[in-house]
N, C-alpha and C positions, 0 to 999 in steps of 0.2 A: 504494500500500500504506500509506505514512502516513498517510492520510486516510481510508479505507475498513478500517483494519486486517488482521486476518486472512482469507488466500485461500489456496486450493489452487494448487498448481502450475501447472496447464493453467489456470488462469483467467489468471493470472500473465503463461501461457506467451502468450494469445491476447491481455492489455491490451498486452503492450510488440511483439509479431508474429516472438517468438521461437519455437524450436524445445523442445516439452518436454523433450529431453533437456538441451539447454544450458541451458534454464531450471530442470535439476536441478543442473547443474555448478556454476552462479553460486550457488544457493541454499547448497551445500556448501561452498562456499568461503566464503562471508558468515556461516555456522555456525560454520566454525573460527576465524573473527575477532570471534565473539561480536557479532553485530551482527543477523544475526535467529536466529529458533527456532522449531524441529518440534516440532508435537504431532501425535502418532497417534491413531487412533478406537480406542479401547480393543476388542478383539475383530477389527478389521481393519487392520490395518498400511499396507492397500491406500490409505487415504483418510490423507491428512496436511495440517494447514494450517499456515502460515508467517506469521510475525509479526515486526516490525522490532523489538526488543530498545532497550532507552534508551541503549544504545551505538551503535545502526543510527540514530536519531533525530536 
């Protein structure tokens, strides 16, 4: 993710051969410690990508 920037979760889920849900759990937990962040597709909520924040860095 440093190196390639932002990815959806299932991409995420399939680089490291985790599960999409715990690769929702880690990403939320990394969110409350300000270290990455969610953007939504305006209009779909369904689609979100994740990005390491300069505190994730």
């Amino acid at each position: 993710m440093l190196d390639a920037g932002a990815a959806n979760p299932s991409q995420l889920a399939d680089t490291v051969g985790m599960t999409r849900g715990a690769v929702s759990k880690l990403i939320e937990r990394l969110c409350r410690k300000n270290m990455t962040a969610r953007s939504v597709l305006e209009g779909d909520r369904r689609y979100q990508t994740v990005e390491l924040t300069a505190e994730g860095k």
